[in-house]
C-alpha positions as CSV (number, residue, x, y, z in Angstrom):
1,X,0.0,0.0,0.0
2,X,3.0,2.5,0.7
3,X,4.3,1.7,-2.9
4,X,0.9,2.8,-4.0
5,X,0.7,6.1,-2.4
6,X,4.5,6.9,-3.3
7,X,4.0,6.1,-6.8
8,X,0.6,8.0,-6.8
9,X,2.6,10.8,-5.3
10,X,4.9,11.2,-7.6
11,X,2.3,10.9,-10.4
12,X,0.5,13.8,-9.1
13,X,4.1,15.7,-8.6
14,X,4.7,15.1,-12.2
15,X,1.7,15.9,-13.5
16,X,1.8,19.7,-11.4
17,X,5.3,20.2,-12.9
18,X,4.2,19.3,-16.2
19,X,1.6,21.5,-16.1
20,X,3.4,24.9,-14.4
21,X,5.9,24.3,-17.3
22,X,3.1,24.4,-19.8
23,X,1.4,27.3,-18.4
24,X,4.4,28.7,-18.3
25,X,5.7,28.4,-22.2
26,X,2.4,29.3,-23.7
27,X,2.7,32.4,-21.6
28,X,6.5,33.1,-23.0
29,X,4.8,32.2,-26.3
30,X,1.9,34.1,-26.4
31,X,3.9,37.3,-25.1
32,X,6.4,36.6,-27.8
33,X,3.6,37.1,-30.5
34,X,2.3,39.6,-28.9
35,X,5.3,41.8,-29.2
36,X,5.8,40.7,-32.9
37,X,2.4,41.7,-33.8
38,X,2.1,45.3,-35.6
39,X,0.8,47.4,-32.9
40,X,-2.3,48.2,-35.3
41,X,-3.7,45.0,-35.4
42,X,-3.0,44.4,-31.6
43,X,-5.0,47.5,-31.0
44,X,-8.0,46.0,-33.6
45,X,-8.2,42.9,-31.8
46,X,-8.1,44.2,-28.3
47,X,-10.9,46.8,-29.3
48,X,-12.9,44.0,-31.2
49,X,-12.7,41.6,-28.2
50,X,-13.3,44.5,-25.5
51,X,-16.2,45.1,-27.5
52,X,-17.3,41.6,-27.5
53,X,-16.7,40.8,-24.2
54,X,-17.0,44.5,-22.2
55,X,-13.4,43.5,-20.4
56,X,-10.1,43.9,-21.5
57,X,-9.0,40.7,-22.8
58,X,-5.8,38.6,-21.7
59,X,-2.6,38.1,-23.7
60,X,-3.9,34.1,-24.4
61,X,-7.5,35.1,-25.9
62,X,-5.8,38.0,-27.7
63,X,-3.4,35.6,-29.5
64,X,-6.0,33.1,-29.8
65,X,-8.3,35.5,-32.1
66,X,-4.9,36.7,-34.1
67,X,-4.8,32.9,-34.3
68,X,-8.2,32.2,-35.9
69,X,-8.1,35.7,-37.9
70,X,-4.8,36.4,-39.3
71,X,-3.8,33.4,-39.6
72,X,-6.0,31.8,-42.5
């Protein structure tokens, strides 16, 4: 039973690294774009998707919609 719990432990350990590493990228990633992108289009999307939502958006859902737009 102790195996089972260590191994379980270390599962879960795993799996939160894992996933603070991927949070982490996609942030690096989408602040990356972001500082790539023409400042004209950054301003269209943010004032399209503060529009849509009535909140300033975050760095991931801006990058998302440059994503589905501008990326055809």
């Amino acid at each position: 039973m102790k195996t089972v719990k260590i191994i379980l432990c270390i599962a879960l350990w795993i799996f939160i690294i894992w996933a603070c590493l991927y949070k982490l990228s996609q942030g690096i990633h989408d602040e990356n774009l972001i500082s790539q992108m023409p400042q004209s289009t950054y301003d269209e999307i943010v004032d399209t998707l503060t529009t849509r939502n009535g909140f300033q958006p975050t760095e991931h859902q801006i990058v998302t919609y440059y994503y589905e737009r501008y990326q055809k």
